[in-house]
C-alpha positions in Angstrom: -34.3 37.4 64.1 -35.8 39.7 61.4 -34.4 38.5 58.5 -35.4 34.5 60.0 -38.9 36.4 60.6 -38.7 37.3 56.8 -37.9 33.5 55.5 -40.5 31.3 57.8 -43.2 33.9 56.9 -42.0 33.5 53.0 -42.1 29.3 53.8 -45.3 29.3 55.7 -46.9 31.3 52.8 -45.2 29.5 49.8 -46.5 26.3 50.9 -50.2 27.8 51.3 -49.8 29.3 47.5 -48.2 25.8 46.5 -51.4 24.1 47.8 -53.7 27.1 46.4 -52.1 26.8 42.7 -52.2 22.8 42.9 -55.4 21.3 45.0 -57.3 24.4 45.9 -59.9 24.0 49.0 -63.0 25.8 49.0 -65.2 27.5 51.6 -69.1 28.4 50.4 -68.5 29.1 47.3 -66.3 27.3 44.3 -64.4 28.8 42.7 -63.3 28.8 38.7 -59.6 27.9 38.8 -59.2 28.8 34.7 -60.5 32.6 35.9 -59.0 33.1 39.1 -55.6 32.6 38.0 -56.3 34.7 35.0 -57.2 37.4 37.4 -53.9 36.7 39.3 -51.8 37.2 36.4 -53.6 40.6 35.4 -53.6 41.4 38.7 -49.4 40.7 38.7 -49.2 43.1 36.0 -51.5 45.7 37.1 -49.9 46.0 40.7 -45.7 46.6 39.6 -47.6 49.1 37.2 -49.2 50.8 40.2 -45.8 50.7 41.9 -44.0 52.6 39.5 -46.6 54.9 38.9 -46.6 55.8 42.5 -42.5 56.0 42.3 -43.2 58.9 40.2 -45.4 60.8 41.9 -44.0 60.5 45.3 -41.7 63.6 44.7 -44.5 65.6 43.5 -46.6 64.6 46.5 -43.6 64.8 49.2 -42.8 68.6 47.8 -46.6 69.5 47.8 -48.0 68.6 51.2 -51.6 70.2 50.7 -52.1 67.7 48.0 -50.9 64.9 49.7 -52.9 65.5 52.7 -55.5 66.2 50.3 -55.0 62.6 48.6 -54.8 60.7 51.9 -58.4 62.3 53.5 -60.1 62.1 50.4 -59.3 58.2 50.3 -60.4 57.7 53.8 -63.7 60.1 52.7 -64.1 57.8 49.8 -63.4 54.3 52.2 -66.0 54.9 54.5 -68.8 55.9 52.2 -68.0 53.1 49.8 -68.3 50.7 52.9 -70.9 52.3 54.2 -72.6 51.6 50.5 -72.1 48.3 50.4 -72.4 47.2 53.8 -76.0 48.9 54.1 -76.6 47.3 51.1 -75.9 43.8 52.3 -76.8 44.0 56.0 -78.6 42.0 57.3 -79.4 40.2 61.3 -75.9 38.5 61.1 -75.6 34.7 61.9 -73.4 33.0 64.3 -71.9 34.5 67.5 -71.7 38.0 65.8 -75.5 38.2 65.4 -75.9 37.3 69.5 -73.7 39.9 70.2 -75.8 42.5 68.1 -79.0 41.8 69.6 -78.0 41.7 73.0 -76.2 45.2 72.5 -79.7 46.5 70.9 -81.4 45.4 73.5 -79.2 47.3 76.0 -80.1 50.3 73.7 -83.4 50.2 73.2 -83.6 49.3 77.2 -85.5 46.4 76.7 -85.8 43.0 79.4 -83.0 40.6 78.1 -83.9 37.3 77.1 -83.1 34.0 79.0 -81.1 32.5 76.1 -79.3 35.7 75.7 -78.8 36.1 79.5 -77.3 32.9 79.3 -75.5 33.4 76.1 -73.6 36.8 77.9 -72.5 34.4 81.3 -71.3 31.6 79.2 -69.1 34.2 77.1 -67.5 37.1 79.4 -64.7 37.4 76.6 -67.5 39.4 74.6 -69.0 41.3 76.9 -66.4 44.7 76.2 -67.8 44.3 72.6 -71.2 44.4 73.6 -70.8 47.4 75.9 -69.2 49.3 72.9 -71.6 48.3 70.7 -74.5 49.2 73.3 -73.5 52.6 74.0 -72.7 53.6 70.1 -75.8 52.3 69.4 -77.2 54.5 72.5 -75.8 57.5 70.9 -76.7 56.7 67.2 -80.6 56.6 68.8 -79.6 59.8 70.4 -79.0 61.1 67.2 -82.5 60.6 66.0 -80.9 57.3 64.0 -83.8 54.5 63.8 -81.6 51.2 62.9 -78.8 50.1 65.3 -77.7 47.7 62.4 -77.4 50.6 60.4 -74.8 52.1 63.3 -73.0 49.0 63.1 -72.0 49.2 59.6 -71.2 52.9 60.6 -69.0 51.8 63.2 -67.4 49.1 61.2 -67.0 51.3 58.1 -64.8 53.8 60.4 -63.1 51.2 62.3 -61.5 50.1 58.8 -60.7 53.4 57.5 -59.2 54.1 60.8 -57.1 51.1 60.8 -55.9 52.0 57.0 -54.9 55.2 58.1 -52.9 54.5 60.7 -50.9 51.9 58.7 -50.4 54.4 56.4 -49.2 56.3 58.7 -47.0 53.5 59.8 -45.4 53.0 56.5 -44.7 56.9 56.2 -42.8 56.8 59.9 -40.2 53.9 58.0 -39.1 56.4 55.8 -41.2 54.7 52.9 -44.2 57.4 51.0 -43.7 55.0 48.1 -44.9 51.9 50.2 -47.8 53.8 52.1 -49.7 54.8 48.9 -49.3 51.4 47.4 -50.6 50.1 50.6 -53.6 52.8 50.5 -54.2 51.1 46.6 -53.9 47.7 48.4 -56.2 48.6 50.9 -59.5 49.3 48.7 -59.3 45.3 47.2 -59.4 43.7 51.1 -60.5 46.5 53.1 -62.5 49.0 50.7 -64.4 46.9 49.2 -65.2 44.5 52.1 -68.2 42.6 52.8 -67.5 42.2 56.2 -68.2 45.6 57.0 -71.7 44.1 57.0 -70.8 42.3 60.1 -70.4 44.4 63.9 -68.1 41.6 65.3 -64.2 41.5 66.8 -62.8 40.2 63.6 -63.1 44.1 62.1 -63.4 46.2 65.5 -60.5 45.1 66.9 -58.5 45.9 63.7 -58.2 49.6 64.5 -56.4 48.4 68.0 -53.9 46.3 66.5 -52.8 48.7 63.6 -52.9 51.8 66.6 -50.2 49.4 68.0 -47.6 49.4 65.2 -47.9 52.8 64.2 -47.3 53.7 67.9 -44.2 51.1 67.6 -43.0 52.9 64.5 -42.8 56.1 66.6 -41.1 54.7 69.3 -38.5 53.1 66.9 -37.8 56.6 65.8 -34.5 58.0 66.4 -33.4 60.4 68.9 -36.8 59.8 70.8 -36.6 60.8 74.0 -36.5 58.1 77.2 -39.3 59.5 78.6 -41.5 60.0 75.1 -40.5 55.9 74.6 -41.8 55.3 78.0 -45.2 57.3 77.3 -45.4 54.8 73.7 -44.3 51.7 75.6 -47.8 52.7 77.8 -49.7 53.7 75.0 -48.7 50.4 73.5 -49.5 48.1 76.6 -53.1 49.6 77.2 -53.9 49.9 73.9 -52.9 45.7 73.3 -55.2 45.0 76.3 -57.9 46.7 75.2 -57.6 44.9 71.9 -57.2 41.8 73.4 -60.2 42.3 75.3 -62.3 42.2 72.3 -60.6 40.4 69.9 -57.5 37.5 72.2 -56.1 37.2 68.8 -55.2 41.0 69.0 -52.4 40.7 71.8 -50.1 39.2 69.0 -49.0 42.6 67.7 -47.8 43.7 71.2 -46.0 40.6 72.1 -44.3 40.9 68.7 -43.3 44.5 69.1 -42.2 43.4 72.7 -39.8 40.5 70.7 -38.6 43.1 68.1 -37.5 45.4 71.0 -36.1 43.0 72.7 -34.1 40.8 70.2 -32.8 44.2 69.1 -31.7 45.3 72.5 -30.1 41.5 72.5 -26.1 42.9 73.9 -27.6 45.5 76.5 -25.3 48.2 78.7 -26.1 48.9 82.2 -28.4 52.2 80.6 -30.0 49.9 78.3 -31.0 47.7 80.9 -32.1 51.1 83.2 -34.2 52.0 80.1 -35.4 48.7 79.2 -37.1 48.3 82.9 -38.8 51.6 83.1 -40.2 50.5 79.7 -42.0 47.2 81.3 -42.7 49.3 84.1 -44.7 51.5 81.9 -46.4 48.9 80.1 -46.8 47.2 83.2 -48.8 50.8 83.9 -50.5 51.0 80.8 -52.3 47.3 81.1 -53.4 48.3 84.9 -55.1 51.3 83.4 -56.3 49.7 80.6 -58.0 46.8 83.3 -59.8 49.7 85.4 -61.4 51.4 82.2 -62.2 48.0 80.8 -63.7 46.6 84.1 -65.8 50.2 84.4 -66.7 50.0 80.8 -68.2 46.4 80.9 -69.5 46.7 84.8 -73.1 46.9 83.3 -73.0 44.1 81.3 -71.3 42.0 83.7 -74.4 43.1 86.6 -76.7 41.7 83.3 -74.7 38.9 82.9 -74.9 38.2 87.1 -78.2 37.4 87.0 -78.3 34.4 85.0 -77.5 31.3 86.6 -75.1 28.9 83.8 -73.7 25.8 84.8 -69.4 26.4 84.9 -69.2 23.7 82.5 -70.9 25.9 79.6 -68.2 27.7 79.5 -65.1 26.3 77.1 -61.9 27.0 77.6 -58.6 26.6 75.8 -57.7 23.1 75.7 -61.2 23.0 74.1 -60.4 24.6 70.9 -56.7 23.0 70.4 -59.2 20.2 70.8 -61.3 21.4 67.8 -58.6 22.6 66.0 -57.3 18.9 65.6 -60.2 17.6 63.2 -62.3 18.0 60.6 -65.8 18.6 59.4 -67.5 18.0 56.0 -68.3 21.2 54.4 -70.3 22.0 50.7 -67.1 20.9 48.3 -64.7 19.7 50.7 -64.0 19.6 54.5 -63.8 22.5 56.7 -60.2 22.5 59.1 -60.7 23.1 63.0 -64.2 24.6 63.0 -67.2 24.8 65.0 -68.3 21.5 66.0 -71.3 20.5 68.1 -69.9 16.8 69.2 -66.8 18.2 70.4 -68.7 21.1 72.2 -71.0 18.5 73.2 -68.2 16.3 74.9 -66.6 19.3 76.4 -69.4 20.2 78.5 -70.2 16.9 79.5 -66.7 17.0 81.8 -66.5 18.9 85.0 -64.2 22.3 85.0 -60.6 21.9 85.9 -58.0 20.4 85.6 -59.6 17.1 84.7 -61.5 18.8 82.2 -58.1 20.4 80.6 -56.2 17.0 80.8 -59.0 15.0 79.0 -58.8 17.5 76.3 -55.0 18.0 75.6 -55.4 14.0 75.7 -58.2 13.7 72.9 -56.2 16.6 70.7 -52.9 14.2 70.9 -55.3 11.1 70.1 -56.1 12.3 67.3 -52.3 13.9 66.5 -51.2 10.1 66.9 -54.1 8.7 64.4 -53.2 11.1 61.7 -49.1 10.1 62.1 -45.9 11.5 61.5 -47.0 11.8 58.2 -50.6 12.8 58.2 -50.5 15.2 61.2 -48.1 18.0 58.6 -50.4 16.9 56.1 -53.5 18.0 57.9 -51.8 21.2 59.2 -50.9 22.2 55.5 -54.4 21.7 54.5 -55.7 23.5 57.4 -53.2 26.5 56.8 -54.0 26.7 52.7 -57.7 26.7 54.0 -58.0 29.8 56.1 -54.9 31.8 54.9 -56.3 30.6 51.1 -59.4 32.5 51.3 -59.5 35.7 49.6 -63.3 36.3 50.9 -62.1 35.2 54.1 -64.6 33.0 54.2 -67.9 35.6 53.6 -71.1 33.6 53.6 -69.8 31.3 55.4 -70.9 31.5 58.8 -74.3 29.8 60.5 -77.3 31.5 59.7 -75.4 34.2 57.3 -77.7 32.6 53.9 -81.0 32.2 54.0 -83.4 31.7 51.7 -85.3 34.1 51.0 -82.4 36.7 52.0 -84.0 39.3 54.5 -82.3 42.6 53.2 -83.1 45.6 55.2 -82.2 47.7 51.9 -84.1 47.1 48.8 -83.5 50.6 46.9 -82.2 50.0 43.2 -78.8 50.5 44.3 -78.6 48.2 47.0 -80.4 45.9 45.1 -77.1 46.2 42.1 -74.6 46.0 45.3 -76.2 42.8 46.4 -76.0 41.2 42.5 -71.9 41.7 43.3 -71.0 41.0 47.4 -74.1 38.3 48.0 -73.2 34.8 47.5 -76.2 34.1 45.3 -75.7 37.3 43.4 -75.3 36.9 39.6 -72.4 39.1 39.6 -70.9 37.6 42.6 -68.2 35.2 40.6 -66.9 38.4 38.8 -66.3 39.9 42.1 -64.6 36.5 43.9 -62.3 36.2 41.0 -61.0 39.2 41.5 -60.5 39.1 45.4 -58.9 35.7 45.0 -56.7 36.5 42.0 -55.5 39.6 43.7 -55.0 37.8 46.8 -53.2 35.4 44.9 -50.8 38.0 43.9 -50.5 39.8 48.0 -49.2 36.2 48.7 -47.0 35.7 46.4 -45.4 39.0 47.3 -45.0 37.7 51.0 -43.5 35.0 49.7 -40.8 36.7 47.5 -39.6 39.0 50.3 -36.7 37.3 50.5 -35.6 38.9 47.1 -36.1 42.4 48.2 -33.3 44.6 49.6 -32.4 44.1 53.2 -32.8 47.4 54.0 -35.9 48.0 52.3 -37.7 45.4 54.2 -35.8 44.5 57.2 -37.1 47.2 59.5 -38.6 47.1 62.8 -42.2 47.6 62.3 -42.6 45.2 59.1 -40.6 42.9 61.4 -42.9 43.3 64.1 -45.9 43.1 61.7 -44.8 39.5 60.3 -44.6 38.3 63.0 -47.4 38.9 64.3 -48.8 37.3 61.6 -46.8 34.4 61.9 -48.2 34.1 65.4 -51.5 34.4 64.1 -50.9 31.4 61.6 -49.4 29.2 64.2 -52.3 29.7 66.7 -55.0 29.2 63.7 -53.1 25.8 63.1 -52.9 24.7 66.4 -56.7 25.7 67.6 -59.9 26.6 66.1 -59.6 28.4 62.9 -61.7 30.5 59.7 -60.3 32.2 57.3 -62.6 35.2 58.7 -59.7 35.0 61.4 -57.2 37.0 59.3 -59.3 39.8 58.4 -58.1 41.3 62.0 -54.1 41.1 60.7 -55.3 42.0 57.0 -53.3 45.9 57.3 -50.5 43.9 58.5 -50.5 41.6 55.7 -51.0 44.7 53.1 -47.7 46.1 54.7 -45.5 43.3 54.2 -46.9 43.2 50.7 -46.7 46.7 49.7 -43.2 46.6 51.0 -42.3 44.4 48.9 -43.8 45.2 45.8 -42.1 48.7 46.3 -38.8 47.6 47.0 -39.0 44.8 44.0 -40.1 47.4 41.4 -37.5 49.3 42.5 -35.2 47.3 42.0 -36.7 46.4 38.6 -36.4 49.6 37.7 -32.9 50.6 38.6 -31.9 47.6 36.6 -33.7 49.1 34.0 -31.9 51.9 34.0 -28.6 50.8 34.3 -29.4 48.1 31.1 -30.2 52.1 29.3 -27.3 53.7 30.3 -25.0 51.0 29.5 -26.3 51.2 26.1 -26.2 54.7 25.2 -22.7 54.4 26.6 
């Protein structure tokens, strides 16, 4: 199962670089195909380079602890007060659902009466109301703290929840016996991560990041060897309660646990009567973990749920899943060229015209294979292969791109000289903003056309457990964005994830380079 985990994710993403390279699809902004790839191809030189000079210092490092440790917090230091930088430079009231979910979280702070459209907007949408009673009480304690802005304590927030999430895929990689691979990934990191403009943004796509990486790296110590029954049992917990929670903010987050759960499972495939012992007491610990995880959640969002109470929506405002498979079955016309399974108000529109149920379900799995028929056996794979090169294409992940997220003029609550420079290179309308899109979409290029080559690295290098577990979660991810609603904005929650495979393989390439190398010496002295 790993190494088929390995080829479909190297398929999937070969036929989104194919369509990249040869009929690129935009989101807001267009992009310079002449400079992008020029970017890629400095950007495939520059990486194997990085890779080779980290070969070499990984013996130093590993035989001097103090200055690796030293490395690793200073990077993390450095990662949250370059996105604290940039995202205070560029915040701003965000758009779309995430900017709903702000306000009615400063309003709990500041304890003022909540709106009717907001009441409304918290009843309709009970998946959101855990991250707005997170955001609520950090925001209560930021105000404790004598801060004035709660947007401000959202890019705080945000800024840590991505170092955090770094960090513990770091620490991942280190668990698989592979220093080499975590500091690559650490280099990887700042392009995506580092230097990311949605740490402007206090929504699931980058809160429920820290959950999903917390769940590998407690995966990778559970893989370890020698671990005792009851220590896997403890993990197995951890692992449950901590998917929950993410799922609970973020649905797209319970992908990483029910991969781990496959990976454990496929590799427990011929089990003896102790493995079958062990393997039970493991679900029954999980089984543990989510019913803690359920009380703390239900405590943690019991205030927002009493605020929600007292609104009165119709049922039928609420959507549900046959909905979005719905929406994820057509297009919409967007600035340069259409936009795959988004938001759409007709479809929204028709949804809530039908009365909850079953009926409601049925007419929509009905309308999603109407329009599955109308595309054809032929146009149906042709949609899905535009849809996939649009949202896993996207090396901005579609930044700007949201409702209400440009405006004109832009109301920047930073307007110091600095900020003012930082929002020339991550605004949309900045003059420097081209430079910096090249270079996210060239190097992105580059991280997927190393998931795509992993076929060529050694089988022992990138076979393990945990990348297993972390492609195919990503592949999970993928097939869900085909089949329902989908933004490239999606894949920022998976983005450590994706760095992983990458940096794997990038070590274990230039490794191999470099061995060959070697040899090709040797042989000639000889």
């Amino acid at each position: 199962m790993r190494r088929a985990a390995v080829w479909l994710l190297s398929v999937v993403v070969g036929l989104v670089l194919l369509h990249v390279l040869l009929d690129p699809l935009y989101g807001p902004y267009r992009w310079s195909r002449t400079y992008v790839f020029l970017a890629a191809a400095l950007c495939a030189v520059a990486l194997p380079a990085l890779a080779l000079g980290v070969r070499r210092a990984v013996p130093w490092l590993e035989q001097h602890p103090w200055a690796r440790r030293a490395l690793v917090c200073g990077n993390a230091a450095a990662l949250v007060v370059v996105q604290y930088a940039v995202g205070h430079a560029i915040a701003i009231p965000p758009g779309f659902d995430a900017g709903i979910v702000h306000t009615i979280a400063g309003t709990f702070a500041l304890e003022l009466p909540l709106g009717v459209g907001l009441s409304d907007y918290m009843a309709a949408y009970p998946n959101n109301w855990l991250l707005i009673s997170v955001l609520a009480h950090w925001y209560d304690v930021w105000l404790a703290l004598g801060g004035q802005d709660v947007l401000t304590a959202a890019v705080v927030l945000n800024a840590v929840a991505l170092t955090v999430s770094v960090c513990l895929t770091y620490l991942a990689a280190r668990r698989m016996a592979r220093p080499a691979t975590a500091y690559v990934l650490l280099g990887l990191s700042w392009l995506f991560i580092g230097l990311s403009p949605w740490v402007a943004v206090p929504y699931s796509d980058t809160l429920a990041m820290p959950f999903t990486a917390l769940v590998l790296f407690l995966f990778s110590l559970e893989r370890a060897e020698g671990a005792a029954p009851w220590r896997r049992a403890l993990l197995w917990a951890a692992m449950a309660a901590t998917g929950l929670i993410g799922y609970q903010v973020k649905p797209t987050a319970i992908f990483v646990l029910g991969a781990v759960a496959l990976v454990a499972v496929v590799a427990g495939r011929r089990p003896s009567r102790s493995t079958l012992r062990a393997g039970a007491a493991y679900a029954g610990a999980a089984l543990a973990g989510i019913l803690v995880a359920s009380a703390a959640v239900s405590y943690a969002v019991d205030g927002v749920e009493g605020r929600a109470a007292s609104s009165e929506v119709e049922p039928s405002f609420r959507l549900d899943a046959s909905h979005f498979l719905k929406m994820g079955a057509q297009s919409s016309p967007g600035p340069y060229n259409d936009y795959y399974g988004v938001y759409d108000e007709d479809d929204i529109a028709e949804t809530r015209t039908l009365e909850p149920g079953l009926g409601r379900t049925r007419f929509n799995v009905e309308r999603y294979l109407e329009r599955v028929a109308d595309m054809g056996p032929v146009g149906y794979p042709e949609f899905l292969w535009d849809k996939a090169a649009w949202f896993v294409g996207d090396g901005s992940f579609f930044m700007w791109g949201e409702g209400g997220m440009v405006l004109d003029p832009m109301p920047w609550t930073a307007t110091d000289p600095v900020s003012r420079q930082v929002q020339d290179w991550f605004f949309l309308g900045g003059d420097l903003w081209p430079a910096l899109f090249t270079t996210w979409q060239g190097a992105w290029i580059v991280v997927l056309l190393l998931l795509a080559l992993t076929p060529l690295a050694r089988r022992d290098d990138v076979d393990g457990p945990v990348p297993a577990a972390a492609r195919i979660s990503v592949l999970m991810l993928i097939a869900f964005l085909l089949l329902f609603e989908a933004r490239a904005r999606y894949v920022v929650l998976y983005l450590p994830h994706i760095l992983l495979v990458a940096a794997l393989t990038l070590d274990s390439l230039t490794g191999r380079v470099a061995e060959r190398v070697r040899r090709a010496r040797g042989t000639t002295a000889d």
